[in-house]
N, C-alpha and C positions, 0 to 999 in steps of 0.2 A: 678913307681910301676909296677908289675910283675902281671897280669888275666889271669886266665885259664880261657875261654870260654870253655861251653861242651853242644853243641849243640845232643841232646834228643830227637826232635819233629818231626821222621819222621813218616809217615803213616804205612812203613813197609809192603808194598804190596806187595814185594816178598817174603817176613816172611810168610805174610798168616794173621797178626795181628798187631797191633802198638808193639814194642817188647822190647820197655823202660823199660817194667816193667816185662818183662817174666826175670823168673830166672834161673842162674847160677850159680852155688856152693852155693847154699843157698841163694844168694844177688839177686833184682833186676840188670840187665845188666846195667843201668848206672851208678848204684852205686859203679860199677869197676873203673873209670875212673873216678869220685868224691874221692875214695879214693886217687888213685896214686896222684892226685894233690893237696890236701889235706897234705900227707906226703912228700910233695915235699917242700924244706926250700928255691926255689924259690920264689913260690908263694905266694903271700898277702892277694889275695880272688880272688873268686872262683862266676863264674854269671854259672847257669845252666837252658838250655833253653828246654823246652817239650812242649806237646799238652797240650791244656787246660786243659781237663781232669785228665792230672796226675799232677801238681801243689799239690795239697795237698796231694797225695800220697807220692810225697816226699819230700812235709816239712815235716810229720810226720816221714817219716825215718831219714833225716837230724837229726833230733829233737833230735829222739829215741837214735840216736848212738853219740850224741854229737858230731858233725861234726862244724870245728869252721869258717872255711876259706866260705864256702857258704854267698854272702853276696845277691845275688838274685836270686829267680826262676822267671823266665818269663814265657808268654805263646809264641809259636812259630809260625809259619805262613805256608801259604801250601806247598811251596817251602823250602830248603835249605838255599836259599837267604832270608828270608823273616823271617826268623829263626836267620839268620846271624846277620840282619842288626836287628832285635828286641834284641837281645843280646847288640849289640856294644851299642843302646843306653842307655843302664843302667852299662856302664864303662864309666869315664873321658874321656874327650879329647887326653892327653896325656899319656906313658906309655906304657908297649910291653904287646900283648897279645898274648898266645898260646893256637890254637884254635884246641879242640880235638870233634870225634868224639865217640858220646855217644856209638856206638855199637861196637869199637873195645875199648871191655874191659881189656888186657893185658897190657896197657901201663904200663912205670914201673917210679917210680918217681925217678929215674935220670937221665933217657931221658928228661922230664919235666926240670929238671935242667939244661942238658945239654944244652938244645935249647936254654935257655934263656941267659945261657953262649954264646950263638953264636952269637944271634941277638942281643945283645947289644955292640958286635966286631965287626960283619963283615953284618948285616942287614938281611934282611928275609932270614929266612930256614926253614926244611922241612925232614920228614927222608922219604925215598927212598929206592927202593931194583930193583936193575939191573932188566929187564927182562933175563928169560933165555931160554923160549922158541922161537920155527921160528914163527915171525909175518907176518901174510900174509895182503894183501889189497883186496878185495872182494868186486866187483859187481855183482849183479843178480846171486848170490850164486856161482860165478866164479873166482878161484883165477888170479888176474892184474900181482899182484909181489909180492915176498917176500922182506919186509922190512928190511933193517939193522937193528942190533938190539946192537950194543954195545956202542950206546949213549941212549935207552931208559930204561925207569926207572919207575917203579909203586910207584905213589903216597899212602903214609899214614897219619897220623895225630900222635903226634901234630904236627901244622906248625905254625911259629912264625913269631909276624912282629910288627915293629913299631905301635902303635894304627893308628895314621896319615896317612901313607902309607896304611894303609890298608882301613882304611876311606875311601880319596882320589880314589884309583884305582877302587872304591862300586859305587861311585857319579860318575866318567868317566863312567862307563862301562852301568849306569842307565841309564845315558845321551843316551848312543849308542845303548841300546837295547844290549847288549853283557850278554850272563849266562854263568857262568863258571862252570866247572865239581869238579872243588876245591880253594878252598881261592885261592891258590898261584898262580892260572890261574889269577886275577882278577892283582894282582900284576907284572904278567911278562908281559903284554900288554902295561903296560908304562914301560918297558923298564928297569925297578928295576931287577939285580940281586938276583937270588934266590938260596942261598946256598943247598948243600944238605946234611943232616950229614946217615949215616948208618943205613937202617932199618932191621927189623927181622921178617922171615917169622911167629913169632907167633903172632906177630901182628897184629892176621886176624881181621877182618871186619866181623860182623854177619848179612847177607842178608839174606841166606835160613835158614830152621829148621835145615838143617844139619852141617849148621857152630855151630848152638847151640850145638848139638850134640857132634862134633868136639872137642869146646870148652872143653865140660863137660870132653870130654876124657884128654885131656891136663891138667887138675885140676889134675885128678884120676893117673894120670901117674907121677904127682911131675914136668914136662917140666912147668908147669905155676901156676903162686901161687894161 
């Protein structure tokens, strides 16, 4: 079976406020990314993870809009990780999971599709966007070197992966003390290839009020639905 994980439960302190629930064309922000995978003919169901406090905020929307693939809201944990691994335990053992982040609400549901086309061929993936500016390395606010930059690549969500592998690399990395910056960090420390399929800058991540902003503009312009 095919789970969208949609991890919801950050603090949002560089927001200014938890931001799960601040809206966007109308919709709560994570109700963007409920949708796309919802209308995704991958997926089977659908575990969505928030702070305690919004749990019945969005069963009631869930509810409201007949949303059918939702098959759990959890509460999430202080961490990312902690959010992570409170998700995986209310999926099976087995089964591929692609695991989205609740605040970049453009995903579109055949990216959703596509990944899962992937990781069921060729193993975890992940969509990506070249870097294209000069990356510097900086000590004591002094630039070292400039980086090469035509093997780096900014991570976005969804990223996909066996349930087990992904388990697996959660339980290693707990053992060592190891936190990663993203799922598929957790996964390339043992060694597992991690595909990468093509991302798109509208893809953004809403950290500041001004991605919100941004966002809003993208709706209004027709570039995002």
């Amino acid at each position: 079976m095919r789970f969208g994980l949609i991890l919801a439960a950050g603090r949002g302190e560089r927001f200014g406020s938890p931001k799960q629930q601040a809206l966007l064309g109308g919709h709560p922000l994570a109700l963007w990314s409920i949708l796309a995978f919802e209308q995704s003919q991958a997926v089977d169901l659908i575990v969505l993870v928030v702070d305690d406090p919004s749990v019945e905020f969005f069963e009631y929307q869930i509810k409201m809009r007949e949303i059918e693939k939702v098959e759990a809201i959890v509460p999430g944990g202080k961490e990312r990780i902690d959010s992570l691994i409170a998700g995986l335990k209310a999926l099976p053992l087995e089964g591929y999971v692609a695991v989205q982040d609740g605040a970049r609400p453009f995903v579109r549901a055949e990216e959703v599709t596509g990944g899962f086309r992937i990781v069921e061929k060729k193993g975890p993936a992940i969509y990506a966007l070249p870097v294209t500016d000069s990356i510097k390395r900086v000590e004591n606010q002094v630039v070292i070197e400039t980086v090469p930059r035509e093997f780096l690549y900014r991570s976005q969500t969804p990223q996909f992966f066996p349930l087990h592998v992904l388990r697996d690399a959660l339980k290693r990395a707990g053992e060592e003390g190891f936190v990663g910056t993203d799922e598929a960090s957790y996964v390339e420390r043992m060694g597992v290839k991690v595909n990468i399929l093509p991302g798109r800058e509208e893809n953004l991540k809403i950290t500041f009020r001004q991605d919100l902003e941004l966002a809003e503009k993208l709706i209004e312009s027709g570039a995002c639905p």
